[in-house]
Structures are given as C-alpha cells and as structure tokens.
mmCIF file of the protein (N, C-alpha, C, O) and its ligand, coordinates in Angstrom:
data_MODEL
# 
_entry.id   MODEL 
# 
loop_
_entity.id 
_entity.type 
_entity.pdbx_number_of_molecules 
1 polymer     1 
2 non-polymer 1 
# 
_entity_poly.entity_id                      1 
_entity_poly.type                           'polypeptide(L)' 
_entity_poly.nstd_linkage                   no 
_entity_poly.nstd_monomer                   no 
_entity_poly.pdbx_seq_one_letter_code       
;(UNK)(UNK)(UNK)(UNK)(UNK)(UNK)(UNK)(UNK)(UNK)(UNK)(UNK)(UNK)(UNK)(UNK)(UNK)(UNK)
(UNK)(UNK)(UNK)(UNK)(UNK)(UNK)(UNK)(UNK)(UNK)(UNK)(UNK)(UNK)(UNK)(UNK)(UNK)(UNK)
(UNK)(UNK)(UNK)(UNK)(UNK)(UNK)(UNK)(UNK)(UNK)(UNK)(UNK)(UNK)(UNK)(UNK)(UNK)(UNK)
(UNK)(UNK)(UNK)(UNK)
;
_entity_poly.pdbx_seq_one_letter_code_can   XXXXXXXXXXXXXXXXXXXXXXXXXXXXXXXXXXXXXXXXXXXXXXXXXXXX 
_entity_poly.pdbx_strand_id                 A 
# 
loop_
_entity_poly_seq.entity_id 
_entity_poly_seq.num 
_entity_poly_seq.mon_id 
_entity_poly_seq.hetero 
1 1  UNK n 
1 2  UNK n 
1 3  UNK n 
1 4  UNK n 
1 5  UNK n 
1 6  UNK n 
1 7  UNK n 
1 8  UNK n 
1 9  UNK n 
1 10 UNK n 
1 11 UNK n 
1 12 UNK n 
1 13 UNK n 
1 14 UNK n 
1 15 UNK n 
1 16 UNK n 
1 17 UNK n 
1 18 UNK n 
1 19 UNK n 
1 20 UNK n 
1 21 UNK n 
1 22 UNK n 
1 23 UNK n 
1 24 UNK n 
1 25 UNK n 
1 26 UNK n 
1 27 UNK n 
1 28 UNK n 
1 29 UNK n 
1 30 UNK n 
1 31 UNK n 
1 32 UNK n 
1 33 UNK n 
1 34 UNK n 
1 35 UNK n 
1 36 UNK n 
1 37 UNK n 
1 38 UNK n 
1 39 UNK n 
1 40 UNK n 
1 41 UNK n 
1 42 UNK n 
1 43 UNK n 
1 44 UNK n 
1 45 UNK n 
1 46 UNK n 
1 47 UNK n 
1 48 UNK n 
1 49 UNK n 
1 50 UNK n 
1 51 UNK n 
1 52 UNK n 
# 
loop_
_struct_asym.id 
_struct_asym.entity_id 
A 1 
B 2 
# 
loop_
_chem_comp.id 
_chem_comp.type 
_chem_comp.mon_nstd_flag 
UNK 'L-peptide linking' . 
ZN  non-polymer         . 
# 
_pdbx_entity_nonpoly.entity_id   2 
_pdbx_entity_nonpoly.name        ? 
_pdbx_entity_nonpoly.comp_id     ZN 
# 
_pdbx_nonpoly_scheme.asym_id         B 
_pdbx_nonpoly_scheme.entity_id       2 
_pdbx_nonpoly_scheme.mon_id          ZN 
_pdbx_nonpoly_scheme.ndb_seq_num     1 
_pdbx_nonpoly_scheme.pdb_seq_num     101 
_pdbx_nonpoly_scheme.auth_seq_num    101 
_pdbx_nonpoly_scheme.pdb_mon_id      ZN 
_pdbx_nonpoly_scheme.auth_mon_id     ZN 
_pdbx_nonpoly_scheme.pdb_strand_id   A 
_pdbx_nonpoly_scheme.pdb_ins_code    . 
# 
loop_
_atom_site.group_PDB 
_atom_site.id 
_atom_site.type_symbol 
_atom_site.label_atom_id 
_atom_site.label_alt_id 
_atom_site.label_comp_id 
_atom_site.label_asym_id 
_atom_site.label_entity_id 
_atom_site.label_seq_id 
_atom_site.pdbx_PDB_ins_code 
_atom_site.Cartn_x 
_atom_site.Cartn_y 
_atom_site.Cartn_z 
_atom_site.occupancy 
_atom_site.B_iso_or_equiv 
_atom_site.pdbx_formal_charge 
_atom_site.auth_seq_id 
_atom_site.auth_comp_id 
_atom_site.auth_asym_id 
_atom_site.auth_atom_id 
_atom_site.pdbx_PDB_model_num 
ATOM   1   N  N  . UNK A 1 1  ? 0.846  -1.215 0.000   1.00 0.00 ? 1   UNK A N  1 
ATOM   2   C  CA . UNK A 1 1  ? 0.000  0.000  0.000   1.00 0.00 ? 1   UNK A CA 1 
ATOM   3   C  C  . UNK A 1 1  ? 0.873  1.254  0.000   1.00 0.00 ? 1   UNK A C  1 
ATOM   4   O  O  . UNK A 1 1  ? 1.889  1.536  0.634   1.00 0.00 ? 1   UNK A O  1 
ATOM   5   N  N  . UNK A 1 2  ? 0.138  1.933  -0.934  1.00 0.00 ? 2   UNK A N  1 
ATOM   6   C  CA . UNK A 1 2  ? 1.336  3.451  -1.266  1.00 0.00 ? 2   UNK A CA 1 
ATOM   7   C  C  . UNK A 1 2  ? 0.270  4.533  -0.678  1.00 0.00 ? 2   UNK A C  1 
ATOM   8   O  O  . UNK A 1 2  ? -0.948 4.362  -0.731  1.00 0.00 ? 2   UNK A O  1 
ATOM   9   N  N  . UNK A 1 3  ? 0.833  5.539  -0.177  1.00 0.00 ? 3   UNK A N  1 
ATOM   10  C  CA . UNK A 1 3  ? -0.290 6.931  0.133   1.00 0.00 ? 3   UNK A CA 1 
ATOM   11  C  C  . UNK A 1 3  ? -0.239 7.941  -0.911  1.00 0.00 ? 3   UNK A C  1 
ATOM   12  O  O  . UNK A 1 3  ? 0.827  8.492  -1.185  1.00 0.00 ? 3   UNK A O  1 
ATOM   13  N  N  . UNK A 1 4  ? -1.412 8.240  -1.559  1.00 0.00 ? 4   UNK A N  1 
ATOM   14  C  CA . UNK A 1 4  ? -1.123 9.508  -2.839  1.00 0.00 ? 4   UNK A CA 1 
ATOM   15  C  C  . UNK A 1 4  ? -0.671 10.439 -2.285  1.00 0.00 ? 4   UNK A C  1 
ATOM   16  O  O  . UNK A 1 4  ? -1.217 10.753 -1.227  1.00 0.00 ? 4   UNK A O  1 
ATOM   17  N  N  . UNK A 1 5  ? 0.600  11.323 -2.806  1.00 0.00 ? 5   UNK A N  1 
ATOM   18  C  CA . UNK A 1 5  ? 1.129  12.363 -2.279  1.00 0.00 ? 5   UNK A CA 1 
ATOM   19  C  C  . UNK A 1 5  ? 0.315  13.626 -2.796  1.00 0.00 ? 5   UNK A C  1 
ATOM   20  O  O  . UNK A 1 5  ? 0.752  14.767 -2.947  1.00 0.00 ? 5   UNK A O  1 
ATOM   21  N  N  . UNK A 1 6  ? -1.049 13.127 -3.049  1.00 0.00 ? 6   UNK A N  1 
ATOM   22  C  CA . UNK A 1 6  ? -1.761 14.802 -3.291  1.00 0.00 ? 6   UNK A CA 1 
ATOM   23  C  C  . UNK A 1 6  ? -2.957 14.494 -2.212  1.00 0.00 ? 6   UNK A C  1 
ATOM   24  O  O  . UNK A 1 6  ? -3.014 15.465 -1.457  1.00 0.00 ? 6   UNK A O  1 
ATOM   25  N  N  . UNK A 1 7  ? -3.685 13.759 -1.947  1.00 0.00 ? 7   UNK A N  1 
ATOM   26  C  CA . UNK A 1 7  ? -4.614 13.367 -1.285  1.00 0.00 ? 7   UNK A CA 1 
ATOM   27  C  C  . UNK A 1 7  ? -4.735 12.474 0.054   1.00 0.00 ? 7   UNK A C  1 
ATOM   28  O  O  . UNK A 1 7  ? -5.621 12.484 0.909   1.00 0.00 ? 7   UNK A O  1 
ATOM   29  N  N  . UNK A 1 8  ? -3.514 11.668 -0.042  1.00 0.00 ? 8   UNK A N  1 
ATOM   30  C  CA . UNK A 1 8  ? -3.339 11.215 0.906   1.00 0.00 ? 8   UNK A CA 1 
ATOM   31  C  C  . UNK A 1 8  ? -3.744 9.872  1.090   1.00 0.00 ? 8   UNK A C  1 
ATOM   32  O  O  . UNK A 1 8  ? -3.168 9.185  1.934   1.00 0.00 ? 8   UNK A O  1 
ATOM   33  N  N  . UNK A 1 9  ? -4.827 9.333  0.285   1.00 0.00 ? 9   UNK A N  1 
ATOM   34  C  CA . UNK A 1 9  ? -5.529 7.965  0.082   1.00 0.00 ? 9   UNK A CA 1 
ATOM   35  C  C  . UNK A 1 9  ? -4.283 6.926  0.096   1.00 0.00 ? 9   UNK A C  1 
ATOM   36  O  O  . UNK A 1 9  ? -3.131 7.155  -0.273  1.00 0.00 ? 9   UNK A O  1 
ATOM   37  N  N  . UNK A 1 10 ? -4.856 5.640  0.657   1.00 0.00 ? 10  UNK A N  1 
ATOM   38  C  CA . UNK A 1 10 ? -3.838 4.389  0.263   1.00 0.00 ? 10  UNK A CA 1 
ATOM   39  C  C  . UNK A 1 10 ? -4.322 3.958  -0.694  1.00 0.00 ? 10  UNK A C  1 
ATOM   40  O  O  . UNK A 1 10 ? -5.487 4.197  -1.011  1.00 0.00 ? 10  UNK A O  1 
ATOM   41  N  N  . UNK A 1 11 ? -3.540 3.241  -1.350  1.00 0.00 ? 11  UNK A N  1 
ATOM   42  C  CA . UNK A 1 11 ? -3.880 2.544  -3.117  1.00 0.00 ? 11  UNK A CA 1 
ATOM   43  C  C  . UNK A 1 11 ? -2.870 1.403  -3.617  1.00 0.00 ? 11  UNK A C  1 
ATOM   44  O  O  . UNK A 1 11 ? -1.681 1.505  -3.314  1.00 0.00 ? 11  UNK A O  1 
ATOM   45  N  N  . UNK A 1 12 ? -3.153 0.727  -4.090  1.00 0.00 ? 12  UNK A N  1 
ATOM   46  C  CA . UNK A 1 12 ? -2.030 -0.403 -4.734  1.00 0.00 ? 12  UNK A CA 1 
ATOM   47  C  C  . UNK A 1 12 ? -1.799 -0.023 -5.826  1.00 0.00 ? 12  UNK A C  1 
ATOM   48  O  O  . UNK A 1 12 ? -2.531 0.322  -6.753  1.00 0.00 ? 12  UNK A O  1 
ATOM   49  N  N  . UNK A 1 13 ? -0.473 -0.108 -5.676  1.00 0.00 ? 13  UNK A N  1 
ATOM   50  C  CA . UNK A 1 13 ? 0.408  0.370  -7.151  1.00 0.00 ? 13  UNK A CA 1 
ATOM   51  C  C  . UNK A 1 13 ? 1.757  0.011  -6.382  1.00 0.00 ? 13  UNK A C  1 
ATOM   52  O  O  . UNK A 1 13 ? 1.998  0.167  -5.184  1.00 0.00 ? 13  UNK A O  1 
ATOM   53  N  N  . UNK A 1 14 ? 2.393  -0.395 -7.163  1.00 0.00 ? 14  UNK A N  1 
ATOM   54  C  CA . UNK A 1 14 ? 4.156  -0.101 -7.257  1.00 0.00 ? 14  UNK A CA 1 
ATOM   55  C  C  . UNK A 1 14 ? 4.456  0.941  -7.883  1.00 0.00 ? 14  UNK A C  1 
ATOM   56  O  O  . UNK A 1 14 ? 5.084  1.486  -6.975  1.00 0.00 ? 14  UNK A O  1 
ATOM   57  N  N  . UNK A 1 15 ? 4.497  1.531  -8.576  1.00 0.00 ? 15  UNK A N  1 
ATOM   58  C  CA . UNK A 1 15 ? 5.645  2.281  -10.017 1.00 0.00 ? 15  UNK A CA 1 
ATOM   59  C  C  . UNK A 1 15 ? 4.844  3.764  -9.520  1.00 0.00 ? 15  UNK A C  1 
ATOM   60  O  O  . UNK A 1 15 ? 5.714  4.629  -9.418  1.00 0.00 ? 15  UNK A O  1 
ATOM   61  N  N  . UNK A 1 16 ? 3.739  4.211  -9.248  1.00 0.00 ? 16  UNK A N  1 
ATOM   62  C  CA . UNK A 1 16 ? 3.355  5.470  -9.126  1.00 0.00 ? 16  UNK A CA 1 
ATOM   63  C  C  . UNK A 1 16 ? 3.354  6.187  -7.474  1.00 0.00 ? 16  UNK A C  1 
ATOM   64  O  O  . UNK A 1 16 ? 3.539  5.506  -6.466  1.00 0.00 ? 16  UNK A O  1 
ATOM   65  N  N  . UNK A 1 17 ? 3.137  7.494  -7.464  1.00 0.00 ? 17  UNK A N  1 
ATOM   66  C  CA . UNK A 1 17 ? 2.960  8.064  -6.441  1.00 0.00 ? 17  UNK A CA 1 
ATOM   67  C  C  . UNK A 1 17 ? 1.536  8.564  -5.699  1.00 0.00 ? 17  UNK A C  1 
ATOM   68  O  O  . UNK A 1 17 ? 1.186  8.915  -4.572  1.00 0.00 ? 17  UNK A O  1 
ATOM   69  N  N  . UNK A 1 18 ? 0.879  8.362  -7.144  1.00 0.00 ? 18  UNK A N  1 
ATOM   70  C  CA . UNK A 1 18 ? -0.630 8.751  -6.787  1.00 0.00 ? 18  UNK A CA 1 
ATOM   71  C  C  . UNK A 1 18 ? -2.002 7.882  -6.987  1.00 0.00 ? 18  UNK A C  1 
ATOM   72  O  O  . UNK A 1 18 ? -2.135 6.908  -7.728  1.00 0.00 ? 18  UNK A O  1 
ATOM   73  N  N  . UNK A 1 19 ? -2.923 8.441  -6.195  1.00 0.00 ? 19  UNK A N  1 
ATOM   74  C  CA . UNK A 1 19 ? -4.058 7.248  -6.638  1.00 0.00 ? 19  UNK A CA 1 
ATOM   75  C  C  . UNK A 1 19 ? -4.704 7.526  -8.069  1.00 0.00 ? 19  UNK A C  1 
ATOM   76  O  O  . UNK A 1 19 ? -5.622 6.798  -8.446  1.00 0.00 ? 19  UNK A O  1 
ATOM   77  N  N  . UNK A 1 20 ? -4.324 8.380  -8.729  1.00 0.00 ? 20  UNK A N  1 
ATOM   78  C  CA . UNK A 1 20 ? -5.342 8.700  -10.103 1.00 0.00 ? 20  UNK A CA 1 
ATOM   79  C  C  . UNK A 1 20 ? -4.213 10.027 -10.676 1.00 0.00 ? 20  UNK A C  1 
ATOM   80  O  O  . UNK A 1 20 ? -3.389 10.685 -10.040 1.00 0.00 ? 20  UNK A O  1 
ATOM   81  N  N  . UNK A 1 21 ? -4.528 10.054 -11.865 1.00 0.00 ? 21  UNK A N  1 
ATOM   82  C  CA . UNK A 1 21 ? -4.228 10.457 -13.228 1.00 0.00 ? 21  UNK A CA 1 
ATOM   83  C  C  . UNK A 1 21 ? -4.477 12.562 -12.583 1.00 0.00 ? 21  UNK A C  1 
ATOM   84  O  O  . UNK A 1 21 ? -3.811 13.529 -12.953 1.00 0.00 ? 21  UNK A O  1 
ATOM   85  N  N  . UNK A 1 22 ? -5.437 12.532 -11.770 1.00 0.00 ? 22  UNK A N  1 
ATOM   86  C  CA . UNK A 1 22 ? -6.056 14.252 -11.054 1.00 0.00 ? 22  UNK A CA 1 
ATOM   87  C  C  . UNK A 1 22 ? -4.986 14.424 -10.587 1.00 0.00 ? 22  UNK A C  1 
ATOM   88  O  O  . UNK A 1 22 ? -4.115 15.220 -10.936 1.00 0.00 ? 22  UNK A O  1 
ATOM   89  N  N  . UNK A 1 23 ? -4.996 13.036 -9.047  1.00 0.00 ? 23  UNK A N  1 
ATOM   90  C  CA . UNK A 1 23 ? -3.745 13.619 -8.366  1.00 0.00 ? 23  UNK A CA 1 
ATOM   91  C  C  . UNK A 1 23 ? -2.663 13.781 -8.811  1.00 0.00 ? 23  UNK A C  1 
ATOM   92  O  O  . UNK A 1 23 ? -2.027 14.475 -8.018  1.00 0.00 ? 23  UNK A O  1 
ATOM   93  N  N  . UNK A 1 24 ? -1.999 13.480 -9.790  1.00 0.00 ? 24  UNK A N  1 
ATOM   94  C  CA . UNK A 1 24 ? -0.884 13.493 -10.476 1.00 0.00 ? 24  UNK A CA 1 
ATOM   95  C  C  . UNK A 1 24 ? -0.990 14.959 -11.023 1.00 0.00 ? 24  UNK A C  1 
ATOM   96  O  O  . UNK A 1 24 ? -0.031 15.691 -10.777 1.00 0.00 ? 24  UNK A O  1 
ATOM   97  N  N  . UNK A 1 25 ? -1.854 15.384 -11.610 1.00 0.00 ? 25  UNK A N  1 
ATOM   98  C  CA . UNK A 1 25 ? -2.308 16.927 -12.524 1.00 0.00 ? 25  UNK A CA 1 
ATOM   99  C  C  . UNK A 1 25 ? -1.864 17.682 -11.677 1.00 0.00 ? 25  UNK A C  1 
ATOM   100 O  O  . UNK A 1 25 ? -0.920 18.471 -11.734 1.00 0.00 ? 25  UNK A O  1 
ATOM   101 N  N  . UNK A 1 26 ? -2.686 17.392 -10.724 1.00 0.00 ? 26  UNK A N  1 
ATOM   102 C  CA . UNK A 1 26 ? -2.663 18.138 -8.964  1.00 0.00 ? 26  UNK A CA 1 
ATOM   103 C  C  . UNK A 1 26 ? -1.489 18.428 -8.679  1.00 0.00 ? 26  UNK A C  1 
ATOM   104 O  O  . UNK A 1 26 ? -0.980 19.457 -9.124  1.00 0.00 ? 26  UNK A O  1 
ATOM   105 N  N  . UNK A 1 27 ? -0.802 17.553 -7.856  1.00 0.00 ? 27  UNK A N  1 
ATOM   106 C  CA . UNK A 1 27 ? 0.757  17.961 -7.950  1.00 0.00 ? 27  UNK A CA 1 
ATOM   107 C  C  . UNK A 1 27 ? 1.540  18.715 -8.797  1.00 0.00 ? 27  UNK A C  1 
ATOM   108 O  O  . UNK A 1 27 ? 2.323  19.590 -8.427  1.00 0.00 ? 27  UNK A O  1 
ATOM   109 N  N  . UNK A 1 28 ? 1.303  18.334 -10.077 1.00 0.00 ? 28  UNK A N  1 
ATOM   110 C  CA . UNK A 1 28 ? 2.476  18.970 -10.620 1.00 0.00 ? 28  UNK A CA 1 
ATOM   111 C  C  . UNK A 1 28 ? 1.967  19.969 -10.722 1.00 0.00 ? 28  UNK A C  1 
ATOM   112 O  O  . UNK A 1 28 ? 2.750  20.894 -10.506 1.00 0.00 ? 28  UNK A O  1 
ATOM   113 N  N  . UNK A 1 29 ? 0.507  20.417 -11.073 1.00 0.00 ? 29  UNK A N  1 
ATOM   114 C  CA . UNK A 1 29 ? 0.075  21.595 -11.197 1.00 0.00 ? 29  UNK A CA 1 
ATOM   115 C  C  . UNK A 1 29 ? 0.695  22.603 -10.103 1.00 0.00 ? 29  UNK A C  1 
ATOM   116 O  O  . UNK A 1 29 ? 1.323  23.643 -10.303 1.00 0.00 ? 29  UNK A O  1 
ATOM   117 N  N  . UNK A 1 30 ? 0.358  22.031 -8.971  1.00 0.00 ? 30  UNK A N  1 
ATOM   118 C  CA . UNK A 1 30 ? 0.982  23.051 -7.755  1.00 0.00 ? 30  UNK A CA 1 
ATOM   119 C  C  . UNK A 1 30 ? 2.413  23.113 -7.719  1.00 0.00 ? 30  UNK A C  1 
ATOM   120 O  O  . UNK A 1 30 ? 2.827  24.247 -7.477  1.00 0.00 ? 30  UNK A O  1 
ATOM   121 N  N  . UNK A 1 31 ? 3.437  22.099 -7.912  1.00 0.00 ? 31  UNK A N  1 
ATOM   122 C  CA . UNK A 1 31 ? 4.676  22.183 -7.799  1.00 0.00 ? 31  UNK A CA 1 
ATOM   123 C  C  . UNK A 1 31 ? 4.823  23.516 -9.163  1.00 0.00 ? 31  UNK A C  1 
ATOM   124 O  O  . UNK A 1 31 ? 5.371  24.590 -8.916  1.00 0.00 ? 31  UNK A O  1 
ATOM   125 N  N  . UNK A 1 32 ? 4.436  23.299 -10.082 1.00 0.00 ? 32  UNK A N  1 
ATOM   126 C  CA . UNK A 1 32 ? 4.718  24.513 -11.317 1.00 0.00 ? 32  UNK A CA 1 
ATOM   127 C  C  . UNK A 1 32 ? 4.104  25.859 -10.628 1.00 0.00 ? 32  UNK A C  1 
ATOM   128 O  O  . UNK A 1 32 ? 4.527  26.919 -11.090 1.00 0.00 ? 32  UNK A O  1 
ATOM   129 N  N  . UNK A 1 33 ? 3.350  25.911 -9.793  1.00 0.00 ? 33  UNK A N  1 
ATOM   130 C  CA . UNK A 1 33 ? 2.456  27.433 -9.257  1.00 0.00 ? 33  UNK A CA 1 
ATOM   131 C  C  . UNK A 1 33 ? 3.516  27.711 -8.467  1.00 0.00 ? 33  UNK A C  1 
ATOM   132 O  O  . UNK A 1 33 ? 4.062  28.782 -8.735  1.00 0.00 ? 33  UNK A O  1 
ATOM   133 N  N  . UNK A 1 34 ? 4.135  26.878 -7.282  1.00 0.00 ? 34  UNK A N  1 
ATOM   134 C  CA . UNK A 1 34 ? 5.444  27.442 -6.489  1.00 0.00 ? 34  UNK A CA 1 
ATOM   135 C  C  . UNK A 1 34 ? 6.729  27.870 -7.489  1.00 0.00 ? 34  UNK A C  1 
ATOM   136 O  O  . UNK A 1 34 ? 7.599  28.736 -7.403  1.00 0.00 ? 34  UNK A O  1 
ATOM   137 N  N  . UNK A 1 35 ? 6.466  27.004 -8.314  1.00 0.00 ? 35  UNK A N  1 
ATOM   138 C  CA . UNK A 1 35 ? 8.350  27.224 -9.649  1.00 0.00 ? 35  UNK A CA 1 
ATOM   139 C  C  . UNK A 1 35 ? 7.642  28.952 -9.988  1.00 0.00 ? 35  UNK A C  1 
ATOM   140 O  O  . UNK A 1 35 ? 8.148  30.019 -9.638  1.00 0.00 ? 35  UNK A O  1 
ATOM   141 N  N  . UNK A 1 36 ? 6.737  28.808 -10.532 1.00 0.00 ? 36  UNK A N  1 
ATOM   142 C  CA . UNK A 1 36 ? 6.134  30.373 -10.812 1.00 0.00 ? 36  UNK A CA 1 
ATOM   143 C  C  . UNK A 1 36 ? 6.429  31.455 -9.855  1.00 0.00 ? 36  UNK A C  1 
ATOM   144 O  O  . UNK A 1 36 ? 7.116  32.465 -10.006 1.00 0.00 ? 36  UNK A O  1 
ATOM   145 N  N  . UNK A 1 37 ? 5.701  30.989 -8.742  1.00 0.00 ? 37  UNK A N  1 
ATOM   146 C  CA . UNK A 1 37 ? 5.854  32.238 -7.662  1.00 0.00 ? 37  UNK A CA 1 
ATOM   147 C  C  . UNK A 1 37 ? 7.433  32.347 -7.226  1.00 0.00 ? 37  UNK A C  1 
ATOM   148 O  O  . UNK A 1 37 ? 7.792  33.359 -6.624  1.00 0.00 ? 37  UNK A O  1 
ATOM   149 N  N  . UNK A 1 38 ? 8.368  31.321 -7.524  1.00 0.00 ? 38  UNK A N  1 
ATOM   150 C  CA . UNK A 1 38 ? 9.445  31.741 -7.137  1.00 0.00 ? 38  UNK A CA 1 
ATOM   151 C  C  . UNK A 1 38 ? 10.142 32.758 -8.562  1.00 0.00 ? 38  UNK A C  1 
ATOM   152 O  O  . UNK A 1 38 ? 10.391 33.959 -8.461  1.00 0.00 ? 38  UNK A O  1 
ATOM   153 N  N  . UNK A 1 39 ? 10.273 32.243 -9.344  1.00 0.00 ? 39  UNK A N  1 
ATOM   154 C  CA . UNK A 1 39 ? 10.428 33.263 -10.529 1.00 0.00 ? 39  UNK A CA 1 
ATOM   155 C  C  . UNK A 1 39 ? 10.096 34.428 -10.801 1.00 0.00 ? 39  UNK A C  1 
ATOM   156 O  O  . UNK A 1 39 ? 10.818 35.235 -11.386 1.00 0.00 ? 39  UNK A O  1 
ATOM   157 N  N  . UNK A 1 40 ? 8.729  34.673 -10.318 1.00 0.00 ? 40  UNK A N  1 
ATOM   158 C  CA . UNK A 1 40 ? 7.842  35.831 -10.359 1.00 0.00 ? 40  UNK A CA 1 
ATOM   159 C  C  . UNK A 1 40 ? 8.646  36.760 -8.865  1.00 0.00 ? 40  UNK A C  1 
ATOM   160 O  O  . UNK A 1 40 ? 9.057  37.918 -8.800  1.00 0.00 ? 40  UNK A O  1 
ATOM   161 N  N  . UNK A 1 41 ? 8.619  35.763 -7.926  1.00 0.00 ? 41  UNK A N  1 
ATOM   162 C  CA . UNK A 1 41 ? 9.459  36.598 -6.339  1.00 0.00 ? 41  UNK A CA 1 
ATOM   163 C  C  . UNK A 1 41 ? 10.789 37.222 -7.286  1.00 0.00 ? 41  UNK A C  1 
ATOM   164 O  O  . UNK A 1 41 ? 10.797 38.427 -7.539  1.00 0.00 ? 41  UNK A O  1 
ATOM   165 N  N  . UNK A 1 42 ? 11.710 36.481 -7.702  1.00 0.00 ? 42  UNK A N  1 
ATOM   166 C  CA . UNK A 1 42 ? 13.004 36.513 -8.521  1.00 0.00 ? 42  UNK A CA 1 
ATOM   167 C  C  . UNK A 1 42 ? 13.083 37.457 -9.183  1.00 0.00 ? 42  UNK A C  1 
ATOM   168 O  O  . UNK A 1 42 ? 14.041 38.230 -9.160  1.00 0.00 ? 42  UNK A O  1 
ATOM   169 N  N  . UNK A 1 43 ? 12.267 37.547 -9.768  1.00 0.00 ? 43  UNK A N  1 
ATOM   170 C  CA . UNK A 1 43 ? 11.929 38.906 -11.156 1.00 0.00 ? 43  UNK A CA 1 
ATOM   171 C  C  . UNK A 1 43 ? 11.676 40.202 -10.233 1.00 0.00 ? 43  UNK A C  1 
ATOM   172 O  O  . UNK A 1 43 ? 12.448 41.155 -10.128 1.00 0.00 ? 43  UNK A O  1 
ATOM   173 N  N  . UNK A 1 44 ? 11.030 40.119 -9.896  1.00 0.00 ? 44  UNK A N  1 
ATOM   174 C  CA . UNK A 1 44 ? 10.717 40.994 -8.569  1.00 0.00 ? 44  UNK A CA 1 
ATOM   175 C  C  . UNK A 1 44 ? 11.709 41.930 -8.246  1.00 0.00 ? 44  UNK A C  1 
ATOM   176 O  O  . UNK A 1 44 ? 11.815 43.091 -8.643  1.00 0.00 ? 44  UNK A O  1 
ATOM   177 N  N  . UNK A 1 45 ? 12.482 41.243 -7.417  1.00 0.00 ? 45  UNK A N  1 
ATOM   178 C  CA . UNK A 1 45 ? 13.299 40.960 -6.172  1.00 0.00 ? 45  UNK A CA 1 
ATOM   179 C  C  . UNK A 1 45 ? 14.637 42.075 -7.273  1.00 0.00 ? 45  UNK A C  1 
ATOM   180 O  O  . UNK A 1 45 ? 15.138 43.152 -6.951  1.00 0.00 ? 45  UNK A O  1 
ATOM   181 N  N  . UNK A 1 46 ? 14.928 40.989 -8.989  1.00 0.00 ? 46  UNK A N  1 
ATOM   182 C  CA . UNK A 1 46 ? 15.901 41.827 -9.440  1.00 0.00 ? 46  UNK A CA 1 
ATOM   183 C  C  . UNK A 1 46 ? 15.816 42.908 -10.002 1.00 0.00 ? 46  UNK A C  1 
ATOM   184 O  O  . UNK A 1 46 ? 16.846 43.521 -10.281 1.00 0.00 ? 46  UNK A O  1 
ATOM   185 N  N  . UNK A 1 47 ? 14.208 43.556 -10.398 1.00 0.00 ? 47  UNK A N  1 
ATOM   186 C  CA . UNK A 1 47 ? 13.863 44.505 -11.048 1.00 0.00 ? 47  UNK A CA 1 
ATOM   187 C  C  . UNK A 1 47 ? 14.433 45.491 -9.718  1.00 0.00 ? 47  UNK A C  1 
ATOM   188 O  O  . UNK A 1 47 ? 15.500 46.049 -9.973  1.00 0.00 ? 47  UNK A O  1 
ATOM   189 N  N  . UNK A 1 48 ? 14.054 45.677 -8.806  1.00 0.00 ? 48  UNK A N  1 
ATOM   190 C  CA . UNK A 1 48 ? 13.788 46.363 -7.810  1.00 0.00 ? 48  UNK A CA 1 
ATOM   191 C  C  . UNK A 1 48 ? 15.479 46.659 -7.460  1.00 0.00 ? 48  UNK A C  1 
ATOM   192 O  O  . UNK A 1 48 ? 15.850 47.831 -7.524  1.00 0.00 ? 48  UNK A O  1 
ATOM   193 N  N  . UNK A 1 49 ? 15.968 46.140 -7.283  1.00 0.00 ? 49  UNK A N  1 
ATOM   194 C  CA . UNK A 1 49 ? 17.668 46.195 -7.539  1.00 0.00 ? 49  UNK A CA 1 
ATOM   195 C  C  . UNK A 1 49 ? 18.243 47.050 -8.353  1.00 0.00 ? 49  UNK A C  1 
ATOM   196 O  O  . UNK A 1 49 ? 18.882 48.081 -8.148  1.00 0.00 ? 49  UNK A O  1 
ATOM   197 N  N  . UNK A 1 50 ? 17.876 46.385 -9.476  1.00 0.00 ? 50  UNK A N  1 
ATOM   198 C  CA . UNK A 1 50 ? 18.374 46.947 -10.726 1.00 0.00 ? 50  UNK A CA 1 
ATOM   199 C  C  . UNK A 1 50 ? 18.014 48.641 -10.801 1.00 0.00 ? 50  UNK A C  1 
ATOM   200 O  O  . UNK A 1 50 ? 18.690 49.511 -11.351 1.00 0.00 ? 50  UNK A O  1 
ATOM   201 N  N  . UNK A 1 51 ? 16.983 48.766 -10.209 1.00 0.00 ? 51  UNK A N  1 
ATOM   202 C  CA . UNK A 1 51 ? 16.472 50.237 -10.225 1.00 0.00 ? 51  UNK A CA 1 
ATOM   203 C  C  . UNK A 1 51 ? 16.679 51.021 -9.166  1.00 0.00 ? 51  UNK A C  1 
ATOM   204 O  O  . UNK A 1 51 ? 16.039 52.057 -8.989  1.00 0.00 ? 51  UNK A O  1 
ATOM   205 N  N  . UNK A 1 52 ? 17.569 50.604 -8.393  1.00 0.00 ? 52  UNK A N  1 
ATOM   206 C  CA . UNK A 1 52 ? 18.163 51.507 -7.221  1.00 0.00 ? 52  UNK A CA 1 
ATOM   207 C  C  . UNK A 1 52 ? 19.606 51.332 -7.703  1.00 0.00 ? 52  UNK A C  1 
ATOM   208 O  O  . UNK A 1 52 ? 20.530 51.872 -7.095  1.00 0.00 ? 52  UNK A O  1 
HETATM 209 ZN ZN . ZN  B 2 .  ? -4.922 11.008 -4.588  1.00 0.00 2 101 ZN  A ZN 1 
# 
C-alpha cells in the first residue's frame, strides 16, 4: 500500500505516487504554481535592484 502524495488515500500500485491520473495533474500543477511564484518573487526581487 502506497499513500497519494496529493490526497493522501492508500492505493495499490508499485511504479506510481498517486491514486489517479487528477492527483498526479494536482501535484504537478501546484509544484509549477510554487516554480512560478518563485520566478515571479526573482523577477521581482531583481527589477527592484536593478532600479536603485
Ligand atoms: Zn490522490
């Protein structure tokens, strides 16, 4: 028994991390919204630099 790392459910599988094809969307969807907000912080962060 594996726990989906978006939901948390137990499920049988070997080879995956999630119980369904969503949770999988799910994740990465959110892991790409943090890669964003850090880029977007980044951009930010050097504009604001750059202009002092
Ligand atoms: Zn799940």
């Amino acid at each position: 028994m594996k726990s989906c790392k978006t939901c948390g459910k137990d499920f049988e599988g070997s080879a995956r991390e999630f119980c369904s094809w969503q949770c999988e969307e799910n994740y990465r969807h959110s892991l790409k919204k943090k890669l964003d907000d850090a880029i977007k912080h980044d951009k930010g962060h050097t504009q604001k630099l750059s202009k002092e």
